[in-house]
C-alpha positions in Angstrom: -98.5 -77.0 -18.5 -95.2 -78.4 -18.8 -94.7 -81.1 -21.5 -91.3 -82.9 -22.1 -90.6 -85.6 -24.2 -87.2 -87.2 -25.7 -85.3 -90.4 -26.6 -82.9 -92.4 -24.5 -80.9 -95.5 -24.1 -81.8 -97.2 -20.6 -79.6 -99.9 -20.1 -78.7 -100.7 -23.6 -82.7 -100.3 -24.8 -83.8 -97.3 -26.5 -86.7 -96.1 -24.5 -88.9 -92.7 -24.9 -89.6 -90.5 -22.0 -92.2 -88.4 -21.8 -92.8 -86.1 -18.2 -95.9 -83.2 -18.4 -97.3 -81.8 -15.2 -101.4 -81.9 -14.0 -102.7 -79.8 -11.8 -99.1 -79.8 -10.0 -98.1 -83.0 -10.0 -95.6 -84.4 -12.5 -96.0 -87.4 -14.5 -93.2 -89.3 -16.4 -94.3 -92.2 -18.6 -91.2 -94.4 -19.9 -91.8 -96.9 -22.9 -90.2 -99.2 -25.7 -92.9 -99.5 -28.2 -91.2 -100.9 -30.3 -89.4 -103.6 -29.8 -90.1 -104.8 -26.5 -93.8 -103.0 -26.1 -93.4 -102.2 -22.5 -94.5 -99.3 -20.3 -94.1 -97.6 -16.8 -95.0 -94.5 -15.1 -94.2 -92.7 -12.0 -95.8 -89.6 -10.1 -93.7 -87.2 -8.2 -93.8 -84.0 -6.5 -90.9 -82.5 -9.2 -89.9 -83.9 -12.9 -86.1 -84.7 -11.5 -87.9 -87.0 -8.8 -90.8 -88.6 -11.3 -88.0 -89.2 -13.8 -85.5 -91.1 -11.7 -88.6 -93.4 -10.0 -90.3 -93.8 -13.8 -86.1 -94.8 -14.4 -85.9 -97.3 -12.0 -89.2 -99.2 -13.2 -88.2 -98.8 -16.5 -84.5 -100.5 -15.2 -86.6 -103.4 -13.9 -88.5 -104.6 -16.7 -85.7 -103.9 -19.4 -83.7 -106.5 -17.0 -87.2 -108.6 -17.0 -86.8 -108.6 -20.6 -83.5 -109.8 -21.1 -83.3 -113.9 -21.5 -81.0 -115.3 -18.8 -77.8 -116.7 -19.6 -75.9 -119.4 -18.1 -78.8 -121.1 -16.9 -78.5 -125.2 -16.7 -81.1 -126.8 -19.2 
């Protein structure tokens, strides 16, 4: 089994992303527990292609998170 985990920044967020493989298939899980106590996974056929789609969620709701500015009261 392969098992990969490490610290990133996404976006200006520190996020931890973990990728193992079961029974061929590779799963990346990204979260920010804490501050924001979020999380997102993807499946893929190889870790590059789990990564970049668990990436790209992860993208998303960091942007979900962030308050909007210049918005009229």
């Amino acid at each position: 089994m392969e098992y990969h985990r490490v610290q990133m920044m996404v976006d200006g967020c520190p996020v931890t992303l973990t990728c193992y493989t079961v029974e061929g298939t590779f799963i990346c899980k990204a979260d920010n527990i804490p501050p924001d106590v979020w999380a997102t996974h993807a499946t893929g056929a190889t870790r590059d292609e789990a990564q970049r789609m668990v990436l790209e969620r992860a993208r998303r709701k960091i942007a979900d998170t962030r308050p909007l500015t210049g918005r009229a009261a």
